[in-house]
C-alpha positions in Angstrom: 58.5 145.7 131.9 57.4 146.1 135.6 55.2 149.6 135.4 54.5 149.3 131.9 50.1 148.7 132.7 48.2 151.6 132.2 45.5 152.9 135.6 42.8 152.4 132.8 43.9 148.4 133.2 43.8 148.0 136.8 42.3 144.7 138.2 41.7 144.1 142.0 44.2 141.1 143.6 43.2 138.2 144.8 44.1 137.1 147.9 46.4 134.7 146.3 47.9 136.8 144.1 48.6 139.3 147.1 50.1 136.6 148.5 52.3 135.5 145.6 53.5 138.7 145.0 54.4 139.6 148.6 56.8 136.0 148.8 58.1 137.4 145.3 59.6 140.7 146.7 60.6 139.0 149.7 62.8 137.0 147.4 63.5 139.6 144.8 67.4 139.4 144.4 67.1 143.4 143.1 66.1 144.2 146.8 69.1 142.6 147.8 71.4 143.7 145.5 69.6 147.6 146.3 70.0 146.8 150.3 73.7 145.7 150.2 74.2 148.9 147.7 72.3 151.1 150.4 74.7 149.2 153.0 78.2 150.2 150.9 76.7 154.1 151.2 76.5 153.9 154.7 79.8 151.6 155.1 81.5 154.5 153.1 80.0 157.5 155.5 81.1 154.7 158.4 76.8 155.1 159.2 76.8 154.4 162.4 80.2 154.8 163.1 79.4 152.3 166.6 79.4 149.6 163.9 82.5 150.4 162.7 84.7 149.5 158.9 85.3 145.9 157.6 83.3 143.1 157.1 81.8 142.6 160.0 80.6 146.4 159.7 79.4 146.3 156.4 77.8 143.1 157.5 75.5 144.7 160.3 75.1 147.6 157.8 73.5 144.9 155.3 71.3 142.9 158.0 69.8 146.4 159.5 68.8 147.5 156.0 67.5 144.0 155.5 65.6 144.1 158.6 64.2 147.4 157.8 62.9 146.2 154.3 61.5 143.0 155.7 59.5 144.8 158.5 57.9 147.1 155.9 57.0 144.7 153.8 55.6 142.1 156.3 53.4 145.1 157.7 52.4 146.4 154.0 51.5 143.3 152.9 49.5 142.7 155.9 47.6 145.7 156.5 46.7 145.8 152.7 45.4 142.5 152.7 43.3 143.7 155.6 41.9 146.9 154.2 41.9 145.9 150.4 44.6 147.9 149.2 47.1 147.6 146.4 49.9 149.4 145.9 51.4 148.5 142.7 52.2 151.0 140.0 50.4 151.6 137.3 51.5 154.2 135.1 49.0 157.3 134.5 47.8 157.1 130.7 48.1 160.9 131.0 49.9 163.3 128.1 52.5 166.0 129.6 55.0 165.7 131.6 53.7 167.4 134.4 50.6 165.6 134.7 52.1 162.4 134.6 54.6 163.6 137.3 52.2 164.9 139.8 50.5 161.1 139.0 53.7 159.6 139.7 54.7 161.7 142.4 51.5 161.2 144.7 51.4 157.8 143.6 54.0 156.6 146.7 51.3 157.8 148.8 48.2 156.1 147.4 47.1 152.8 146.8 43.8 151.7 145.1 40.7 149.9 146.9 39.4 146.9 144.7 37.1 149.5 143.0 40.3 151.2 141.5 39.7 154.2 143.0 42.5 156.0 144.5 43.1 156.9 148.6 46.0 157.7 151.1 47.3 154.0 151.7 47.6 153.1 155.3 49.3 150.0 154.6 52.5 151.5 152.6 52.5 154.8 154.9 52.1 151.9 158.2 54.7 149.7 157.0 57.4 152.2 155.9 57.2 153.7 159.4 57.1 150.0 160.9 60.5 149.4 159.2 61.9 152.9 159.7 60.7 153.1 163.4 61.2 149.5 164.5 64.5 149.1 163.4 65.5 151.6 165.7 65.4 148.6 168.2 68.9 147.4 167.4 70.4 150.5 166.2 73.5 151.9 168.3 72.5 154.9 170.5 73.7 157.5 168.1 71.2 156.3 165.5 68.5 155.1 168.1 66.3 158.0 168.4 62.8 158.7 167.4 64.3 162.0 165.2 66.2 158.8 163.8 63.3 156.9 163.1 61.6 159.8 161.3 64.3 160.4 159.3 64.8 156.7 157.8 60.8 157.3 157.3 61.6 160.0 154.9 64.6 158.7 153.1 62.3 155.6 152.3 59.3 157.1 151.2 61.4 159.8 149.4 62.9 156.8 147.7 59.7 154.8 147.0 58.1 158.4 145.4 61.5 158.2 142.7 61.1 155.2 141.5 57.9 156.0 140.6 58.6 158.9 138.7 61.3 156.4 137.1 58.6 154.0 136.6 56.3 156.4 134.9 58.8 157.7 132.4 61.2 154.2 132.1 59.3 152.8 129.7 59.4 155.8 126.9 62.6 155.7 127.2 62.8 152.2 126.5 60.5 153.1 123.7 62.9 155.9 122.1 66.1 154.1 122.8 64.0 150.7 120.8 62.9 153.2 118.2 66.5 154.7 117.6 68.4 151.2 117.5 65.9 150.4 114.6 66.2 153.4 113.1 70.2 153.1 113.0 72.2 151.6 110.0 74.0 148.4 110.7 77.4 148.6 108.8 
């Protein structure tokens, strides 16, 4: 289960590992079925209403979040290959729930150099705004504006910060969910 390694177990990438795993969430149906999910939000608030209903609006709803997504991962992957970062979860090891949050929560921020330790990460901050700023290129005027730009910026890292909390605490509950199915009697 993806988040499942502990920080104690962190190993630096390899250039070809950084590799492979950028082509893999290029490809990563989840991120599709996420963008045309994120697209069927913004078809139902008709977000930007310029692009109008349908399919053709839900289409350009689909291709901009798409084009968002593939501009901040090009520029994360290739500003962390540059500066040695790596920004894969790794989930805390701590007890409590509030110090694993707080681990989880700054986490979306931080990305570890191949020594393990821990720093603001350039690339994931650099390529969020890439995607969130440069997609503003093709957005209708009502959505083209830098106050735009810097609002997509928050949405996304917002989201990225939630799913790791979710990753930090996803796998006990696939522990107790596990431990309760065993523990039920089958009739």
């Amino acid at each position: 289960m993806a988040g499942t390694k502990k920080a104690a177990d962190f190993q630096p990438l390899t250039q070809h590992e950084r590799n492979q795993l950028y082509f893999k969430t290029m490809a990563n149906p989840l991120g599709y079925i996420k963008a045309g999910f994120s697209a069927g939000i913004d078809q139902w608030n008709d977000k930007p209403e310029e692009w109008e209903q349908g399919a053709s609006g839900y289409g350009k709803r689909f291709a901009n979040i798409v084009g968002q997504y593939s501009i901040q991962r090009t520029v994360t992957f290739g500003v962390s290959s540059a500066l040695h970062e790596d920004n894969r979860y790794f989930n805390s090891g701590r007890k409590g729930v509030w110090p694993r949050t707080e681990y989880a929560l700054l986490s979306g921020m931080l990305a570890r150099h191949d020594n393990g330790r821990l720093h603001v990460s350039v690339s994931q901050l650099g390529g969020v705004a890439a995607g969130a700023f440069l997609s503003r290129l093709w957005q209708p005027p009502s959505q083209s504006s830098a106050e735009d730009g810097a609002v997509s910026f928050g949405i996304t890292m917002g989201s990225n910060i939630a799913f790791g909390v979710l990753k930090e605490f996803l796998p006990d509950l696939g522990r107790a969910l596990a431990k309760k199915h065993q523990a039920s009697p089958t009739p």
